[in-house]
C-alpha positions, 0 to 999 in steps of 0.5 A: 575882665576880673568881674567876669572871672570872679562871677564865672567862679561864683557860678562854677562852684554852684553848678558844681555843688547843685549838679551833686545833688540828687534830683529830690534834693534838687526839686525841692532846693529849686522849690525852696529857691522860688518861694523864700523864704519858706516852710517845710509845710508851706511848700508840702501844701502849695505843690502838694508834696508829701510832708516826710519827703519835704521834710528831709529835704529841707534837713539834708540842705541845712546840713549841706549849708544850702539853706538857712533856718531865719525865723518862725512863722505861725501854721494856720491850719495847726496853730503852731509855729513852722520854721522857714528858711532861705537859701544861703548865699555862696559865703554862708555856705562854705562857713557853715561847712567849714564849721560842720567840718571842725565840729566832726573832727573835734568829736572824731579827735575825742573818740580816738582819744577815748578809744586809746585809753583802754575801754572795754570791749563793748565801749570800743566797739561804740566808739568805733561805730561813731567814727565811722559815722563821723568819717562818712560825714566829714567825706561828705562835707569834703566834696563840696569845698 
């Protein structure tokens, strides 16, 4: 019985997680899904996708702990070398978030600091701007724990 449970929570949390995202996104984590490991530019030619949209995508899922950057392969149309990616296991996910999670708080800490100390007017106004970056992304990083 705890092996049904523990698999029902599993999925529960992807399908919370998957059904919050936007239906590109979900195309292309779907795409990526199939295909890993995989590039940007191998699923662009493979469904005839255009790149810019791929590209974003696939940058958007990495800062979400979706996928996971494992390597470089080398682009024989250009020559140059392609990042590919798979996707991330549950675990994976929840660390890099949690990670991301610290990161924006240490950086929105030291802003307020910085903003307390007595700065111009300008330098505040900066600063403010940037925590209400911050607070954006870390609400977004809120929803998926």
């Amino acid at each position: 019985m705890g092996q049904v449970d523990t698999y029902q929570v599993r999925n529960d949390s992807y399908y919370k997680i998957y059904d919050s995202l936007s239906n590109k996104r979900k195309e292309t984590y779907d795409l990526i899904s199939k295909n890993e490991p995989c590039t940007p530019q191998e699923l662009s030619g493979n469904y005839r996708l255009p790149i810019n949209s791929i590209i974003g995508r696939f940058t958007e899922l990495k800062y979400r702990g979706l996928i996971v950057p494992i390597g470089i392969k080398t682009n024989y149309s250009t020559g140059f070398g392609n990042t590919f990616y798979r996707v991330t296991t549950e675990a994976e996910g929840i660390e890099i978030r949690n990670k991301r999670f610290v990161e924006l708080r240490e950086m929105k800490d030291s802003l307020i600091n910085d903003f307390n100390l007595g700065l111009s007017t300008l330098t505040k106004y900066v600063i403010q701007k940037e925590l209400n970056k911050i607070n954006i992304k870390i609400k977004s990083l809120e929803e998926w724990n």
